[in-house]
Backbone as a ProteinNet text record, in pm:
[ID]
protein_1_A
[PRIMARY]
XXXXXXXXXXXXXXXXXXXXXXXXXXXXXXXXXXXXXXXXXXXXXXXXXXXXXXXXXXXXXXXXXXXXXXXXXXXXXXXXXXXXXXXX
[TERTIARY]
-1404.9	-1375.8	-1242.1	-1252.1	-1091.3	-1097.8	-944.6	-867.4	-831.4	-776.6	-717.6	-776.3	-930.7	-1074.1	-1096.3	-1054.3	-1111.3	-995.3	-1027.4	-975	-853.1	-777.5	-627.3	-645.8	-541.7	-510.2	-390.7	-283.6	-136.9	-158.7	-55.6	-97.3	84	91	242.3	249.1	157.9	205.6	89.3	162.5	31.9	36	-37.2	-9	-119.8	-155.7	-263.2	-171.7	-298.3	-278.3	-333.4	-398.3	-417	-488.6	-599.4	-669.2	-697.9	-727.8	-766.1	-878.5	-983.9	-1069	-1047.1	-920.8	-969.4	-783.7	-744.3	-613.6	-700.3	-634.7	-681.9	-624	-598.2	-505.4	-536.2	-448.5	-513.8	-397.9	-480.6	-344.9	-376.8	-282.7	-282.1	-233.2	-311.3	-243.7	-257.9	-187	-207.7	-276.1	-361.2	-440.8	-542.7	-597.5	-671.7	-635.2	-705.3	-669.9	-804	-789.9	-881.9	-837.2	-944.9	-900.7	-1022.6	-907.7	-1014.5	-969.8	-1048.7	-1072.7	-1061.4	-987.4	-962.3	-943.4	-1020.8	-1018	-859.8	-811.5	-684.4	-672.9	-765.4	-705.7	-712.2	-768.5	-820.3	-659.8	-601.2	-500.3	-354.8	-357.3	-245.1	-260	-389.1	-343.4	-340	-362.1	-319.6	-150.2	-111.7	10.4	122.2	42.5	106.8	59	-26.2	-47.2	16.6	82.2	213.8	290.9	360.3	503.9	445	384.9	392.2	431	344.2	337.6	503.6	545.5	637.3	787.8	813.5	871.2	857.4	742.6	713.5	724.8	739.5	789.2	965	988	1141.8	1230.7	1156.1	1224.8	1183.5	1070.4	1136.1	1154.7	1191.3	1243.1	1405.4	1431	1510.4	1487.2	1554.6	1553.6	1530.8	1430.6	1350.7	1458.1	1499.2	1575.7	1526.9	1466.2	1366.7	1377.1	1332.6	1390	1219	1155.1	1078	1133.8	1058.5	1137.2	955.5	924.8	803.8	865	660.4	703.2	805.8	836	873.8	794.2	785.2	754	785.2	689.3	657.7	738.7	882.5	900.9	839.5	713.2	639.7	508.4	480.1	332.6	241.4	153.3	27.9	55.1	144.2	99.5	220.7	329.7	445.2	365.5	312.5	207.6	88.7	39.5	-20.6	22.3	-91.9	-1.5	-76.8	-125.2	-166.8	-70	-85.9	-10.3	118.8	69.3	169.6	139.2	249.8	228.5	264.1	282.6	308.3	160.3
-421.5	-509.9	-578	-701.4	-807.8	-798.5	-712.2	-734.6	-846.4	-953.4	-1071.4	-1164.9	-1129.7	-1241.6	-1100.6	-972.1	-956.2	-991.3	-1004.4	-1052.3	-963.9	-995.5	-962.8	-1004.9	-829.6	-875.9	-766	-850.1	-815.9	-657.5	-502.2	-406.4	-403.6	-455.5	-446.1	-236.5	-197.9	-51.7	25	183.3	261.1	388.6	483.1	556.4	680.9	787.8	887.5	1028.7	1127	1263	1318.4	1488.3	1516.7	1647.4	1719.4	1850.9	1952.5	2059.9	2165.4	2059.8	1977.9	1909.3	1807.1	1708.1	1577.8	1499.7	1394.5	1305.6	1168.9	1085.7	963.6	907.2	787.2	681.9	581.3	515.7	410.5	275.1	175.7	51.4	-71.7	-91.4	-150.8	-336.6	-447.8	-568.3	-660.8	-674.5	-729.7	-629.8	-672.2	-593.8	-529.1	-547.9	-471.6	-364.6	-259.8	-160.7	-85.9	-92.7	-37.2	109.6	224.4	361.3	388.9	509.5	590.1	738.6	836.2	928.5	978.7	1087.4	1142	1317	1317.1	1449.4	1484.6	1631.5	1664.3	1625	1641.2	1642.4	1473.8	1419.5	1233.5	1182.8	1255.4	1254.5	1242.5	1356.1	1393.3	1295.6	1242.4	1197.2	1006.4	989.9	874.1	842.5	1009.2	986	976.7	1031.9	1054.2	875.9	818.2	707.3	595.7	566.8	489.9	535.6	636.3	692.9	615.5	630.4	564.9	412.7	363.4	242.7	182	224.6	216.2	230	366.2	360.3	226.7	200.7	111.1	-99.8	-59.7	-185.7	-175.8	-52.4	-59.6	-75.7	-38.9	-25.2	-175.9	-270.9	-388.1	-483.9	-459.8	-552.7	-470.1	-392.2	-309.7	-206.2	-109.7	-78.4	-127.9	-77.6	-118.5	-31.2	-80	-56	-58.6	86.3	140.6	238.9	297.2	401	445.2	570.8	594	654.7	635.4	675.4	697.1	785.2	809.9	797.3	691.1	590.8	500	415.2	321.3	166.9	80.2	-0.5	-146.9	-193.6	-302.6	-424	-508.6	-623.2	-745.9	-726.5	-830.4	-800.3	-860.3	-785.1	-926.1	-897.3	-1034.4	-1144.9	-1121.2	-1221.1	-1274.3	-1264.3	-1272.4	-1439.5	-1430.1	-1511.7	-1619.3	-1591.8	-1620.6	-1783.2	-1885	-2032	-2097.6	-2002	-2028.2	-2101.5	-2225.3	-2309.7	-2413	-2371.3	-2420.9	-2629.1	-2678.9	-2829.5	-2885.1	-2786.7	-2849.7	-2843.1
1563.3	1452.5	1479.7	1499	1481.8	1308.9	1344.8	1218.8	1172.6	1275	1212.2	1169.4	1143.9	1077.2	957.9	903.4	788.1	675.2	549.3	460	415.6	375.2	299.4	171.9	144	10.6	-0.9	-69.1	-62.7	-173.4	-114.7	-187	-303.2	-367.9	-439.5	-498.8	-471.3	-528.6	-473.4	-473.4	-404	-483.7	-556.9	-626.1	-588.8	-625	-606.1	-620.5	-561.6	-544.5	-483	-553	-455.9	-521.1	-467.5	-526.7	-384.9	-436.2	-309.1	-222.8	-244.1	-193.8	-98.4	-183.5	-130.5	-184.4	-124.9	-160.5	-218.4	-275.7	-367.7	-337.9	-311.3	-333	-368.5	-449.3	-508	-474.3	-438.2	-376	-491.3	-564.1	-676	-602.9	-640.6	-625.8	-757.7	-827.8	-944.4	-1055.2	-1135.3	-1217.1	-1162.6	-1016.9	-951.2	-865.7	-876.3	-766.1	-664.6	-567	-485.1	-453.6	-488.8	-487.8	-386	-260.5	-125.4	-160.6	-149.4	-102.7	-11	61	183.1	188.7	263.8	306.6	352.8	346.3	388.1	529.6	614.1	747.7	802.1	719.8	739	650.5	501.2	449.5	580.9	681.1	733.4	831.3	895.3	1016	990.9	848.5	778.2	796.7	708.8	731.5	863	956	1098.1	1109.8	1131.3	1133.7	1133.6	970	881.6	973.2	959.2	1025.1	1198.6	1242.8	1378.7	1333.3	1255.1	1270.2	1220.3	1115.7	1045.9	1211.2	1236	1366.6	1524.4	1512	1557.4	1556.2	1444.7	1365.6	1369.9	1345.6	1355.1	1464	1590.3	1760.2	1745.6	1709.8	1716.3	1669.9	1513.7	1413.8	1352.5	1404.5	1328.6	1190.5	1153.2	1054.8	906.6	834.5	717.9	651.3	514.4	455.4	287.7	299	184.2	158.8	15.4	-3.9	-156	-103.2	-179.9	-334.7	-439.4	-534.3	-634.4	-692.4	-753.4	-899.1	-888.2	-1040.1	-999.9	-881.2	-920.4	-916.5	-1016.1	-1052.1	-954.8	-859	-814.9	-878.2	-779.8	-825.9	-884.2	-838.3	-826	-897.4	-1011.5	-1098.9	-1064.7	-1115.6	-1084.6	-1201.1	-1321.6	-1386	-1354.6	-1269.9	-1233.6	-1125.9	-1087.1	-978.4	-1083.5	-1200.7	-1244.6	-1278.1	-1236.5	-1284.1	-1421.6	-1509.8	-1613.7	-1700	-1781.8	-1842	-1777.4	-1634.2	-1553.7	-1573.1	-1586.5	-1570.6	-1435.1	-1371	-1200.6	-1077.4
[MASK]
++++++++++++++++++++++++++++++++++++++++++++++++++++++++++++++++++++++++++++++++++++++++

């Protein structure tokens, strides 16, 4: 599969959990959110995954300068984007 022909869609927040079974996550963009299911060991090697990719991005763009914080709230909401009543 070429990634750079399937469709995008920007994720402004990512939220879930987690049970003896299975992790959730849910990637919120606007008022929509798309929620996956993952097994623990499909969970861990997700996360080994990011952390590569994330390290990887940093050797060559430099250091990302972020800081996780639970529950925090997305700069950017959808109706923030919305051009309803707009006269331009």
């Amino acid at each position: 599969m070429d990634l750079k022909k399937t469709p995008k869609q920007f994720v402004e927040n990512v939220s879930g959990g987690f049970t003896e079974e299975f992790f959730v996550l849910a990637f919120f963009s606007g008022d929509a959110a798309t929620t996956f299911a993952l097994t623990p060991k499909h969970a861990k090697r997700f996360s080994e995954w990011v952390s590569y990719q994330v390290k990887e991005y940093e050797k060559k763009h430099g250091e990302i300068d972020a800081v996780w914080v639970p529950g925090m709230k997305s700069p950017i909401q959808g109706k923030d984007l919305s051009t309803e009543g707009d006269n331009g």
